[in-house]
C-alpha positions as CSV (number, residue, x, y, z in Angstrom):
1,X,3.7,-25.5,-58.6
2,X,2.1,-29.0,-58.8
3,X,1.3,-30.1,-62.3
4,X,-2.1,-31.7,-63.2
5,X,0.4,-35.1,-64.1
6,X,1.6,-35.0,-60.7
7,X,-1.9,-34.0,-59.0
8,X,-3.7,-37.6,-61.2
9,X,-0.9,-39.5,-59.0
10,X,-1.4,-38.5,-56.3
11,X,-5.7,-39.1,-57.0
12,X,-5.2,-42.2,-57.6
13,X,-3.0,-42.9,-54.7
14,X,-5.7,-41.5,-52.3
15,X,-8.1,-43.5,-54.3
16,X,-7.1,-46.4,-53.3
17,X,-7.3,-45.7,-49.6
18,X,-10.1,-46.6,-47.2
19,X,-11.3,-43.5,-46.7
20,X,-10.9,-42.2,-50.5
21,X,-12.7,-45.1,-51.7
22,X,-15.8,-43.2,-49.4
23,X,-15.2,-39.5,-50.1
24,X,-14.1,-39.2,-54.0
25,X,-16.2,-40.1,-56.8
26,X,-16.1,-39.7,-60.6
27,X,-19.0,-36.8,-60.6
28,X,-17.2,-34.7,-57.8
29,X,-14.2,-32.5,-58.8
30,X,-11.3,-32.2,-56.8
31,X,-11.8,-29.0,-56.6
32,X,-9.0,-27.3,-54.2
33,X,-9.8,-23.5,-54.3
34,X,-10.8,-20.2,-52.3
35,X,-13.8,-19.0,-52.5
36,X,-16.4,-16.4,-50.0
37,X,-19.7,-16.9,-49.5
38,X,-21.3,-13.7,-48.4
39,X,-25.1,-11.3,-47.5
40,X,-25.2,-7.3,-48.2
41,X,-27.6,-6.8,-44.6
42,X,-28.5,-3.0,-46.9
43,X,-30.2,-5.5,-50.1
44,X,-30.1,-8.9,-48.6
45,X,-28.9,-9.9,-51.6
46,X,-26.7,-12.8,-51.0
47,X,-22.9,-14.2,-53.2
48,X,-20.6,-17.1,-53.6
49,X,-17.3,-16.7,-55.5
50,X,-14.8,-18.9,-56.1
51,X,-11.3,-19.2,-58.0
52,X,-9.3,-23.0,-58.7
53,X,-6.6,-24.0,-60.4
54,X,-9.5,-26.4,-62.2
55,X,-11.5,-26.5,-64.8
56,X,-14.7,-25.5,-64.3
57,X,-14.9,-24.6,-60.6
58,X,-18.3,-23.1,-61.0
59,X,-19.9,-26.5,-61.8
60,X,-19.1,-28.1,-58.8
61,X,-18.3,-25.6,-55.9
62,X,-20.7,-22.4,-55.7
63,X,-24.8,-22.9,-55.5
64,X,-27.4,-20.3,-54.4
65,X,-31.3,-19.4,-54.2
66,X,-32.8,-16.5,-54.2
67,X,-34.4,-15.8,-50.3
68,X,-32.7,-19.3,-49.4
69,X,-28.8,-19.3,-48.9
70,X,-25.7,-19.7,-50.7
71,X,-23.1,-22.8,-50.7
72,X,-19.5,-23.1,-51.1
73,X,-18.1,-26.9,-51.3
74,X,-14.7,-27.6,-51.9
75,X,-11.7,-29.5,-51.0
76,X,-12.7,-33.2,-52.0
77,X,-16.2,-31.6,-53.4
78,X,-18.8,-33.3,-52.6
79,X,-22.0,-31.6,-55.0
80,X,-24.6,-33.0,-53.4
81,X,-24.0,-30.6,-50.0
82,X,-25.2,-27.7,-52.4
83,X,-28.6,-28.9,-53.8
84,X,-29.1,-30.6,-50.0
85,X,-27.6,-27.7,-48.4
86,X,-30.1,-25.2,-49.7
87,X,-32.8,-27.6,-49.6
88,X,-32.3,-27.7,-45.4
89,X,-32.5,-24.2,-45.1
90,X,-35.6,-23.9,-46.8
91,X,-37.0,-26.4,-45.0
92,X,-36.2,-23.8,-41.6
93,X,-32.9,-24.9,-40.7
94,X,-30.4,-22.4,-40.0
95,X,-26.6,-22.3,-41.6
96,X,-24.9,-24.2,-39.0
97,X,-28.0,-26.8,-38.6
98,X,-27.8,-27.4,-42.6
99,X,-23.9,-27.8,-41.7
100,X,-24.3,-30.3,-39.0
101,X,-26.4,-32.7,-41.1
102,X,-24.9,-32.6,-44.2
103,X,-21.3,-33.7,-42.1
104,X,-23.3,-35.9,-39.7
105,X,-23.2,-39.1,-42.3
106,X,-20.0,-38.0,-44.0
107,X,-17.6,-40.7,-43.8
108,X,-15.2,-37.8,-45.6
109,X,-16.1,-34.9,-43.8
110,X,-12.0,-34.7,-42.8
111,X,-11.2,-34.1,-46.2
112,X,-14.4,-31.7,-47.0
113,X,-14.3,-27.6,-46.6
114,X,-18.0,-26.3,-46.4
115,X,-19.5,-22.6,-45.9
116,X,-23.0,-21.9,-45.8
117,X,-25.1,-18.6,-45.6
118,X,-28.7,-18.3,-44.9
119,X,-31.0,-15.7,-45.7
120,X,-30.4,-13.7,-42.3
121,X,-26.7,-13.9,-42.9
122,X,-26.1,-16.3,-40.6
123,X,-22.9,-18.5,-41.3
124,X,-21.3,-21.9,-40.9
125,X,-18.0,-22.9,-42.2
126,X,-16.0,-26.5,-41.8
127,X,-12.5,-26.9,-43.0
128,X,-11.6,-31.0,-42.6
129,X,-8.4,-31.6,-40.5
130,X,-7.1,-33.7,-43.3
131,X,-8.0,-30.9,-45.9
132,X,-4.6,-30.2,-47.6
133,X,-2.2,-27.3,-46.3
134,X,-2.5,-24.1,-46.2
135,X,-6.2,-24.1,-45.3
136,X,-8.8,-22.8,-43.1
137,X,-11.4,-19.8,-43.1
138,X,-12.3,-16.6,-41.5
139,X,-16.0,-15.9,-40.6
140,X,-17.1,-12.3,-39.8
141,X,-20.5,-9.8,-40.0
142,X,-22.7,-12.0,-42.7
143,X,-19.6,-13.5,-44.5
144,X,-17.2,-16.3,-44.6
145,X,-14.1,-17.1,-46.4
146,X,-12.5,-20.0,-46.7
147,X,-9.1,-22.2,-48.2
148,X,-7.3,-25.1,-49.0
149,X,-4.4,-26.4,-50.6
150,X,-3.2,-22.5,-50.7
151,X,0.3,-21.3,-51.0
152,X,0.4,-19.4,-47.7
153,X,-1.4,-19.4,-44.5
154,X,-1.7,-15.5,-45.0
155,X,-4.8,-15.7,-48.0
156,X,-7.9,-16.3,-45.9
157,X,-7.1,-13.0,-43.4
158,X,-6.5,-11.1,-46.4
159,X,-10.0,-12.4,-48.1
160,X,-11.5,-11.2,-45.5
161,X,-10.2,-8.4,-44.8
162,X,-10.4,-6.9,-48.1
163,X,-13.9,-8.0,-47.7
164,X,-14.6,-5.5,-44.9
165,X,-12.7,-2.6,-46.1
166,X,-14.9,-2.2,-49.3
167,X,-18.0,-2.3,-47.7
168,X,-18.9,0.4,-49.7
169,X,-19.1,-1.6,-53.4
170,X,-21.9,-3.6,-54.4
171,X,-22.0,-7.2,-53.4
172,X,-20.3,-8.5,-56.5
173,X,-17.9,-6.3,-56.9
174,X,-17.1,-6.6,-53.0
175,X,-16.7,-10.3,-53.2
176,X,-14.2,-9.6,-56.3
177,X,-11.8,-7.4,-54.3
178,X,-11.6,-10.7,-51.9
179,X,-10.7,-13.2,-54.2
180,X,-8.3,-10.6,-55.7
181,X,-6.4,-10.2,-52.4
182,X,-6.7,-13.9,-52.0
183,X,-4.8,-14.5,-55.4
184,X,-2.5,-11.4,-54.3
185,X,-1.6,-12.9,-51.4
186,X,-0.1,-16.7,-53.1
187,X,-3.5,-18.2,-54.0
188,X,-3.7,-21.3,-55.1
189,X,-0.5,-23.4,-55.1
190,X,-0.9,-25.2,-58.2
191,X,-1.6,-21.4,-60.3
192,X,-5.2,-20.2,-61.4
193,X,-7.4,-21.7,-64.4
194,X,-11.3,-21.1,-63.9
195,X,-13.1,-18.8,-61.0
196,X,-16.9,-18.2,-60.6
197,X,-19.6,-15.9,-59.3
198,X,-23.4,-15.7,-58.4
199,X,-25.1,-13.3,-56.9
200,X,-28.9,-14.2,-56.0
201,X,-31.8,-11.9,-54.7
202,X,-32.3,-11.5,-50.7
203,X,-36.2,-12.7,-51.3
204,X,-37.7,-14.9,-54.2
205,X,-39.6,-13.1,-56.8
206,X,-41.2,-14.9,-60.0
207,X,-38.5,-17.3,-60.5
208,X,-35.0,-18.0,-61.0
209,X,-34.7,-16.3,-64.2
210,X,-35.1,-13.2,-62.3
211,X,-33.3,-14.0,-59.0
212,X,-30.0,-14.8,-60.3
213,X,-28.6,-11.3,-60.1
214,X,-25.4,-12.0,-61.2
215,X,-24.6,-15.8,-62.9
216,X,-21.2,-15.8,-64.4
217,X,-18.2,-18.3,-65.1
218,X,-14.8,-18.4,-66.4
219,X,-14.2,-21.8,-66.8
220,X,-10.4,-22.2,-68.5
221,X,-8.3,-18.9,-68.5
222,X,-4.5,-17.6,-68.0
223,X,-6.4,-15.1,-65.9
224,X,-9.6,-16.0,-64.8
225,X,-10.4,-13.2,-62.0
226,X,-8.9,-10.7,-64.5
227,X,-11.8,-12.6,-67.2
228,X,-13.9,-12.3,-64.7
229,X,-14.2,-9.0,-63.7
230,X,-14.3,-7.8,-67.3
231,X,-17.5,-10.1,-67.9
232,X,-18.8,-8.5,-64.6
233,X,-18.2,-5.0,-66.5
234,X,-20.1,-5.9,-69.4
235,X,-22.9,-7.5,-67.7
236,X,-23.1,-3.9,-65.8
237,X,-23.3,-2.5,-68.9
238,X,-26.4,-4.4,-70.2
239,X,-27.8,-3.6,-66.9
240,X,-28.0,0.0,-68.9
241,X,-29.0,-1.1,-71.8
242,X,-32.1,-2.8,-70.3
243,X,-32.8,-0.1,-67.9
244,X,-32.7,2.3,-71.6
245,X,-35.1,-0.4,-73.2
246,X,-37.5,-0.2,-70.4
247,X,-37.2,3.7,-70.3
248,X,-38.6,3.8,-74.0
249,X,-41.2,1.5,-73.0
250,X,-42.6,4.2,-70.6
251,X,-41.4,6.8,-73.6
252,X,-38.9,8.7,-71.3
253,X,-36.7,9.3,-73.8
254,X,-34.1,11.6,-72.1
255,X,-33.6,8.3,-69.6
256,X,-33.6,5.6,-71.9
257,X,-30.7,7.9,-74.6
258,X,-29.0,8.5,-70.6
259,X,-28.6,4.2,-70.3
260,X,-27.9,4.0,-73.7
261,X,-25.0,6.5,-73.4
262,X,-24.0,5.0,-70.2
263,X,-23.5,1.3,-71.4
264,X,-21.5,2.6,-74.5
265,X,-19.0,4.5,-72.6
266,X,-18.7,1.5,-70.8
267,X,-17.7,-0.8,-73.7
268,X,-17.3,1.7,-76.5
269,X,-16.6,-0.9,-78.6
270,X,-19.5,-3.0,-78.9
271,X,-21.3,-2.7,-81.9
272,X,-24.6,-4.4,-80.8
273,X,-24.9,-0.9,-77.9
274,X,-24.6,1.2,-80.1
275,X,-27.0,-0.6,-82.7
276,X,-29.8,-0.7,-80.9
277,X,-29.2,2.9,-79.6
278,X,-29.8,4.0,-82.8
279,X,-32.9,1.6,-83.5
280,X,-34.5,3.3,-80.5
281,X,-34.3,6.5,-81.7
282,X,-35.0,5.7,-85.0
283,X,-37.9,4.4,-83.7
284,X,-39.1,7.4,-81.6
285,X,-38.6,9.8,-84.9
286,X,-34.9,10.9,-83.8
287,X,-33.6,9.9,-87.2
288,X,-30.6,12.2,-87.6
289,X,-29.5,11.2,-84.6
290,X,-29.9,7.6,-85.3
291,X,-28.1,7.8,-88.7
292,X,-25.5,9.2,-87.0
293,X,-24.8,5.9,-85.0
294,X,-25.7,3.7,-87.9
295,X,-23.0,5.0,-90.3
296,X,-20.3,4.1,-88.6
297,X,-21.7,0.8,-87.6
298,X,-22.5,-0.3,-90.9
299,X,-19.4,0.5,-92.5
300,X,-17.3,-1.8,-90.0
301,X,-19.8,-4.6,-90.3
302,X,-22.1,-4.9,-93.8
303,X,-24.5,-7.3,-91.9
304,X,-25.8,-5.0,-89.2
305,X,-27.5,-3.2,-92.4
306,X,-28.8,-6.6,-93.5
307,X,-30.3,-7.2,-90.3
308,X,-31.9,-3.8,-90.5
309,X,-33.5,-4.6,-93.7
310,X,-35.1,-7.3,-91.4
311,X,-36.3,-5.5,-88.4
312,X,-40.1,-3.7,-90.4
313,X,-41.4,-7.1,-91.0
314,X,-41.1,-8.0,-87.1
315,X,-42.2,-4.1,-86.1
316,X,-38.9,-4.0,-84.4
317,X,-38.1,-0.8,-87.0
318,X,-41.4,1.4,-87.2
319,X,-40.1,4.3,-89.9
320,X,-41.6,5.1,-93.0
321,X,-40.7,3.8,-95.9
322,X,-38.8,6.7,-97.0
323,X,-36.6,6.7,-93.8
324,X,-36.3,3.1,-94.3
325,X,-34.4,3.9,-97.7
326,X,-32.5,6.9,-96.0
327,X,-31.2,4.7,-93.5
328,X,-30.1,1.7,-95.8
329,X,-28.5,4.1,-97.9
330,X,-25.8,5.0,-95.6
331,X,-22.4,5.3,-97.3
């Protein structure tokens, strides 16, 4: 395994070459990684995900818009493909048109590895002939996934087709059981440290807030796709608990107690679930039911009852008075 000491060396040896001089600077990462750029043709929604043995991968090598495209740029990154990749194919081009121009006036397209994916799941992919060994990438239906500087030759085939034989998952968990393989099969050489993933809607709505599906990093970990499929658990799990906040809005209380249940079961440990479980029904005259959740909150952490001493002023806690007292009373 190449240490980071060793890796600097060998940076600064390349940086004082011709060609380096034109293809590295200070503000792109060197950024050797796997990663799959990938459409779901049943949602349109489209992913990029990415593992490195470097800090921060998620900075530098995966970009997406909602109803545009998705980007993966790696090797001897170069950022600017992703804001100028997605910015040609909203302007009409297609994946491998964005592709061609961005390389056209690269004086270090040898040492670049590229992917793009449009909206209709149309892909282009470049791996550079001077991109370091093993490397390449595997296109197939709406996806491509690509390598370099791995440990064996066999990780892009086995991206891909781990890819394909879970076609069934949704997108983000699909694009998780690629990079898994990827790291099963030798990943990177140097070891793992940060991995990334974004998941962005097939079609614009009101605005990137709400596009960006899915928007999560692990940018130093022992174990980053390991980090990062827990985080992908727990952002599942607020998925319920919004889907239960938006069932009381429309006072469908058997739904909204339904999320509520789900998410906890999820994370069974998460205070905050649990907390605002029982605020909801608190707030919808279940107070029983809502004690019963509070107790044991309150007595492994004192300030959730502070903060419920809080909640009337704001009308985020609508009981009377009297239930007020019955629920701060909680021994």
């Amino acid at each position: 395994m190449l240490s980071k000491s060793l890796l600097s060396f060998l940076l600064l040896v390349l940086l004082r070459l011709p060609l380096a001089a034109q293809m590295y600077s200070t503000t792109d990462p060197f950024a050797h990684t796997f990663s799959i750029v990938a459409r779901d043709p049943a949602t349109g929604e489209m992913a990029v995900a990415v593992q490195s043995h470097w800090f921060s991968v998620g900075t530098s090598v995966s970009w997406g818009e909602a109803g545009v495209g998705v980007v993966a740029t790696q090797s001897f990154t170069n950022k600017s493909f992703g804001l100028r990749g997605l910015a040609l194919l909203k302007s009409g081009k297609s994946a491998q048109q964005a592709l061609d121009e961005l390389l056209a006036n690269d004086e270090g397209r040898d040492v670049r590895q590229v992917a793009i994916l449009d909206n209709q799941g149309r892909v282009a992919t470049h791996t550079g002939k001077k991109c370091v060994d093993m490397a390449g990438h595997q296109q197939g239906n709406q996806f491509s996934v690509q390598a370099n500087m791995m440990l064996s030759d066999k990780v892009w085939p086995a991206m891909a087709k781990a890819y394909e034989q879970n076609a069934k998952l949704p997108l983000a968990e699909r694009v998780l059981a690629a990079l898994d393989a990827a790291q099963a099969a030798g990943g990177d050489i140097r070891g793992r440290q940060s991995a990334a993933l974004l998941v962005v809607r097939g079609k614009a709505t009101e605005g990137p807030w709400a596009d960006r599906l899915v928007d999560l990093r692990v940018d130093d970990h022992a174990a980053p796709l390991v980090e990062l499929r827990r985080l992908l658990s727990l952002h599942r799990a607020y998925e319920h608990m919004n889907a239960g906040d938006l069932a009381v809005e429309k006072n469908d209380m058997p739904k909204a107690i339904q999320e509520y249940q789900a998410a906890e079961k999820m994370f069974p440990q998460n205070l905050e679930m649990k907390y605002w479980h029982a605020i909801t029904l608190a707030n919808k005259q279940q107070v029983p039911a809502a004690l019963a959740l509070l107790r044991p909150i309150f007595k492994q952490e004192p300030n959730w009852r502070t903060l419920t001493e809080r909640l009337p002023k704001v009308g985020l806690l609508t009981v009377s008075d009297a239930e007020l007292k019955q629920i701060l009373s909680l021994k």
